[in-house]
C-alpha positions in Angstrom: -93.0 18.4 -129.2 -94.1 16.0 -131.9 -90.7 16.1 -133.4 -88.9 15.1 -130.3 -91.7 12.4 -129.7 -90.3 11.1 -133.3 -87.2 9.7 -132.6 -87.8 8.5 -129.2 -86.2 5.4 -128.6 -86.4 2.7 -125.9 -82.5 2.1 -125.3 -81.4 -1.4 -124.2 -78.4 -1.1 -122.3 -76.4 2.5 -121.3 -73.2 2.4 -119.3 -72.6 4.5 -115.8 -69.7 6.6 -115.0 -69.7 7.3 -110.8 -68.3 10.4 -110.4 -68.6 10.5 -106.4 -64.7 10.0 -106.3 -64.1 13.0 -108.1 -66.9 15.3 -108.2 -68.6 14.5 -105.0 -65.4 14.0 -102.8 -64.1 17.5 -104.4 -67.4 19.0 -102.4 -66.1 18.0 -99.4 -64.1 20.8 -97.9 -62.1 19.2 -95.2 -59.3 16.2 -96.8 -60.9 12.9 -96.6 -58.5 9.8 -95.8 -57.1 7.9 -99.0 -58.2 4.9 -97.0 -61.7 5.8 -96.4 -61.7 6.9 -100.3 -60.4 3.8 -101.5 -63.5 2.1 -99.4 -65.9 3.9 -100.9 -64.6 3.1 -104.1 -64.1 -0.5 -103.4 -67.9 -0.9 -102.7 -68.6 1.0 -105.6 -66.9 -1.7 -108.1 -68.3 -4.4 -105.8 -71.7 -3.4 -106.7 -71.0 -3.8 -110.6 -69.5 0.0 -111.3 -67.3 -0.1 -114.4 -67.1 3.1 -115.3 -65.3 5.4 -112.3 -63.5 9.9 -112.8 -61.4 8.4 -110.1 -60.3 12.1 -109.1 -58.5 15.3 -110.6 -54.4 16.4 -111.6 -55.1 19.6 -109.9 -52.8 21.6 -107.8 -53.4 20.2 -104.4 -52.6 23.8 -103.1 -56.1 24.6 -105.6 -58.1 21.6 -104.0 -56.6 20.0 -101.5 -59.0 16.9 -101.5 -57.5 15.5 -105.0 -53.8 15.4 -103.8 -54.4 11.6 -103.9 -55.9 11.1 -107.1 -52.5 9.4 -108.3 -52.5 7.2 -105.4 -55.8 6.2 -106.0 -56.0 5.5 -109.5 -52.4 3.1 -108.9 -54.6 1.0 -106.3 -57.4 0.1 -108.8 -56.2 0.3 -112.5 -55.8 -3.4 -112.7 -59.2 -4.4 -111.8 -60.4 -6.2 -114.7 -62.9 -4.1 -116.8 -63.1 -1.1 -114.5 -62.3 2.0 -116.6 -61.0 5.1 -114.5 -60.7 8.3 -115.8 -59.4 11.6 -114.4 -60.1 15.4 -114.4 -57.4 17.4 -115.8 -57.8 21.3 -115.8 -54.8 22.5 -118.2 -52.0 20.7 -120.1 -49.9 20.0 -116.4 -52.5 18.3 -115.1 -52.9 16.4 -118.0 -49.1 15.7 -118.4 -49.4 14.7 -114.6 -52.4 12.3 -115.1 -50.5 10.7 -118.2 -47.3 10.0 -116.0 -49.5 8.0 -113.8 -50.8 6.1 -116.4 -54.5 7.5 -116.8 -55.7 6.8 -120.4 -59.2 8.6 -120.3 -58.5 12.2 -119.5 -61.4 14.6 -118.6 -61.6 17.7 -119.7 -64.1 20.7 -118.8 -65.5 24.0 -120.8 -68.3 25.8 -119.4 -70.8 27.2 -122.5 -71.4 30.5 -120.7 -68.9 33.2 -120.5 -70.0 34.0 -117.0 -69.5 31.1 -115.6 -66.4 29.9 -117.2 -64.8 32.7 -115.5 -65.9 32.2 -112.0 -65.0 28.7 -112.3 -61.4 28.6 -113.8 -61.0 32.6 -114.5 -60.2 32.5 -118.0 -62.7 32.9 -120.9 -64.4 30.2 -123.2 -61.5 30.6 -126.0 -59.3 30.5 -123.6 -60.2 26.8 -122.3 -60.4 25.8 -125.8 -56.9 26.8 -126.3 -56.0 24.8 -123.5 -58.2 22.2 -125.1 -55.8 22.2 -128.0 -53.0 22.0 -125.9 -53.9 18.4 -124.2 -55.4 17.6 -127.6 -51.8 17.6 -128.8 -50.5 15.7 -126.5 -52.8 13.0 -126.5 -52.0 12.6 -130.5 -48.4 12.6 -129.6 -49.2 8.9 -128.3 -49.9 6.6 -131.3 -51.8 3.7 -131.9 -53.8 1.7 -128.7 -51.3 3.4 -126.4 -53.3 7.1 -127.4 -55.5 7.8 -124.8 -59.5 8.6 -124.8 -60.7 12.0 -123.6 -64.0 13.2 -122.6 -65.3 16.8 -122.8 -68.1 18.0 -120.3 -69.4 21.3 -121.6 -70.5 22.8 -118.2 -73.8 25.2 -118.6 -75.2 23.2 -121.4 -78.8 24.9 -120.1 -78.5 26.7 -117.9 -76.2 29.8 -116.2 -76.7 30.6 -112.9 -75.3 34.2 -113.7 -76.7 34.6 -117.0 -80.0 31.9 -117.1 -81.0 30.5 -120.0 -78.5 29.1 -122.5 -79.3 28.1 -125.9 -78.8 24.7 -128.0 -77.0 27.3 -130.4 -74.8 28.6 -127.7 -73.9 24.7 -127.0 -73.6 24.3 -130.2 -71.0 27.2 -131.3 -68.5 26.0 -128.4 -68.9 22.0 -129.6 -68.1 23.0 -133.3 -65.3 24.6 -132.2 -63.9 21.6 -129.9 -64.4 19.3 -132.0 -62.2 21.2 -134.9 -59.6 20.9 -132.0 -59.9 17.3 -131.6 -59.7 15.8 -134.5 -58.2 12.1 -134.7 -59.0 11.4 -130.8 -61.8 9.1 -129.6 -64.1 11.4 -128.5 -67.2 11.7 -125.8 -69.4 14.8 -125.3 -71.1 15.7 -122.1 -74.0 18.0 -122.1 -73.8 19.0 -118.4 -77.1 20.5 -116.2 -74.8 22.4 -113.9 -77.3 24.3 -112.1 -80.0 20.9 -112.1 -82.5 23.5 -113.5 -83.0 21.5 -117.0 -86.5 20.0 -118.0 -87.1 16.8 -119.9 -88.3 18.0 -122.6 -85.1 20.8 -123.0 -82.5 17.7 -122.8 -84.7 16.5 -125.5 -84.2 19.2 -127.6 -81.5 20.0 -127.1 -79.7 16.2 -127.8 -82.0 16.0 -130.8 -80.7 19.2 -132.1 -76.9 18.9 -131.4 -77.0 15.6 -132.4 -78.6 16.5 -136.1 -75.5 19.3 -136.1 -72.9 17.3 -134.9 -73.6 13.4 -135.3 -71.5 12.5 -138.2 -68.7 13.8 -135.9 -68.3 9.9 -134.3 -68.1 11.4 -130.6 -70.0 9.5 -127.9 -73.1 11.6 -126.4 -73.6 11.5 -122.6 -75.2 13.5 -120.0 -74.1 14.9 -116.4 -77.2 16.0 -114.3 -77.9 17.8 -110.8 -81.2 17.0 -109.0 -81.8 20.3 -107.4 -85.4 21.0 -109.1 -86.0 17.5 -108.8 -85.6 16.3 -112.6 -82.3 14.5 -112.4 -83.5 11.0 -113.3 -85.9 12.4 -115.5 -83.4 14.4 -117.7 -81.3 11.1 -118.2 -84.5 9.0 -119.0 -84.9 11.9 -121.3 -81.4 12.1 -122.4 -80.8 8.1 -123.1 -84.5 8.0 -125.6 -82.8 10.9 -127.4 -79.2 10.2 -128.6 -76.7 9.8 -125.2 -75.7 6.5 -124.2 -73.6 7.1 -121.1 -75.0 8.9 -117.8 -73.0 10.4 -114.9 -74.3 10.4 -111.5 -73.0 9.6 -107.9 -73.8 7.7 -105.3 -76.0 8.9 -102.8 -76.3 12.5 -104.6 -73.2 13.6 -102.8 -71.9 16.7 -104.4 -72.2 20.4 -105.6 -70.8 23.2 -107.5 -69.5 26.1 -105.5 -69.6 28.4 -108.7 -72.8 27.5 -109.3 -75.1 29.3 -106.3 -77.7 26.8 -105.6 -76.9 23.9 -106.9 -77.4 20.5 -105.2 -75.8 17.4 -105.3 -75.4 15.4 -109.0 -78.6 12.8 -109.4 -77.9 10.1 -107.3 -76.8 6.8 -109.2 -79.2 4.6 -107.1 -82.3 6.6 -108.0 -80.9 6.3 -111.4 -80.4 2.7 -111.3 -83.8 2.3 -109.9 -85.4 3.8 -112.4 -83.6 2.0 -115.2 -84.2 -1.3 -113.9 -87.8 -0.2 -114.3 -87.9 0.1 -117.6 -85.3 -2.7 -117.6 -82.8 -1.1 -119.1 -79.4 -2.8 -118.2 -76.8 -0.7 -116.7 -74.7 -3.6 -115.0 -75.5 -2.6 -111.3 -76.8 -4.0 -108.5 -79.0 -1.7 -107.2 -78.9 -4.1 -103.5 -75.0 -3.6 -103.2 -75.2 -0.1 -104.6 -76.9 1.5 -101.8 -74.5 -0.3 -99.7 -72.2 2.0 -101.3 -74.2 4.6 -100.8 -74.7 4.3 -97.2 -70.9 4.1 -97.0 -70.5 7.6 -99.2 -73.2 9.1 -97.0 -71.7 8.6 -94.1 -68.4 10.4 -94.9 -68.3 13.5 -92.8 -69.6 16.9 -94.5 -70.8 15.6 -97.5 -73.5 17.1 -99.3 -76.2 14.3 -100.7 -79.5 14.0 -102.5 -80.4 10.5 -102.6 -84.2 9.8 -102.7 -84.2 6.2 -102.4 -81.9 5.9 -99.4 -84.7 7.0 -97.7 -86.9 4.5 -98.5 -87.3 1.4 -96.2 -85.0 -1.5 -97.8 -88.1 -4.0 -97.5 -89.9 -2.1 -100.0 -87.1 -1.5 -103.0 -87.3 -4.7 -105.2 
């Protein structure tokens, strides 16, 4: 505990990617109107959101609710300093999202075995084969045109087949990535799948991967779930120990269907809240936000986990 208490570090600033459009509208079984979609979105830039995974190159036979993720992304890629960035699960859907002109491509490995199978039935190696493949391709585009990619380990702490997963577990599948990805600007997300993480754990375990794997150059961030109630806390946690971008979506709305349990991500209002607190500047306005939130909320059979929705507007300053 001392040793984490070491290098704690009051950050100044941390940047926000909203992953509602993806992540959250993806946990909505029945299709959701592009319109209604691009509203939600359109509040969601209005309150000061610059960082936006705008959807997924899926099969829309696979999930039917991102069959408009190319639509979307073509109505707001020319908003001035918004960044969008897409889900792509093997190298079609990344060939697919690169037609359409996405330049920050998403990509997802879950640590555990277990679950890596449940969730795209293949194996760990196998996604970091496919890994390689999209690697390639994104090298195959030189210069500024070459676009970023992001890698969310899934399971980074926990399993909700197998429990507890180590820092060395994380660590193993990260060397290997990053051998894969060499020469491509790089983030890392350490994702709480299952929500069960503590604050001091996502201390550890950034402090640890980071003293592994910093020299690497990669950008450290953190995806959270709320379902034991530590969302905001892990990324408090997260930030003072090495990651300086956060996921979360407005209004909690989402879930994992392979991970039994699991609630929605941590909601980017409490999260905002909470940073204005210790005011660290995220670019938000927390007023408009919830806004957005209400709008996101309302959307018929979502799944949300917002605490400070709940709480009268007159008393949130």
């Amino acid at each position: 505990m001392s040793e984490i208490s070491s290098v704690v570090r009051k950050a100044s600033r941390v940047e926000i990617v909203e992953v509602a459009p993806r992540d959250g509208f993806q946990s909505i079984s029945n299709p959701l109107p592009t319109a209604d979609k691009a509203r939600c979105i359109e509040a969601l830039i209005h309150a000061g959101v610059r960082r936006i995974e705008i959807g997924s190159f899926v099969s829309p036979k696979a999930i039917p609710q991102m069959a408009d993720t190319a639509d979307l992304f073509r109505q707001f890629c020319d908003v001035p300093g918004l960044r969008l960035s897409a889900l792509v699960p093997n190298l079609r859907g990344a060939d697919n999202a690169l037609e359409a002109g996405v330049n920050e491509l998403v990509y997802v490995v879950s640590v555990s075995e277990t679950h890596n199978q449940k969730n795209v039935r293949q194996s760990v190696d196998a996604s970091l084969d496919g890994l390689a493949n999209i690697a390639q391709r994104v090298r195959e585009h030189a210069g500024e045109s070459r676009p970023a990619m992001r890698l969310d380990l899934g399971t980074s702490f926990d399993c909700p087949y197998d429990g507890l997963v180590s820092w060395q577990q994380v660590s193993a599948v990260l060397e290997k990535a990053l051998q894969l990805t060499q020469g491509i600007n790089l983030e890392v997300a350490f994702c709480d799948t299952t929500g069960r993480a503590t604050p001091w754990q996502v201390a550890d375990y950034f402090l640890n991967l980071q003293r592994m794997h910093g020299k690497s150059g990669i950008a450290w961030a953190f995806h959270g779930h709320d379902t034991y109630g530590m969302g905001v806390a892990n990324a408090l946690f997260a930030i003072q120990h090495g990651a300086t971008v956060l996921d979360a979506s407005a209004a909690g709305l989402g879930g994992c269907p392979f991970a039994p349990g699991a609630t929605g991500n941590t909601a980017t209002e409490d999260l905002v809240y909470a940073l204005n607190g210790a005011n660290i500047q995220c670019g938000i306005d927390l007023n408009q936000l919830l806004e957005a939130a209400d709008l996101i909320a309302s959307l018929p059979g979502g799944q949300t986990a917002s605490h400070l929705r709940h709480v009268p507007r007159q008393r949130i300053a």
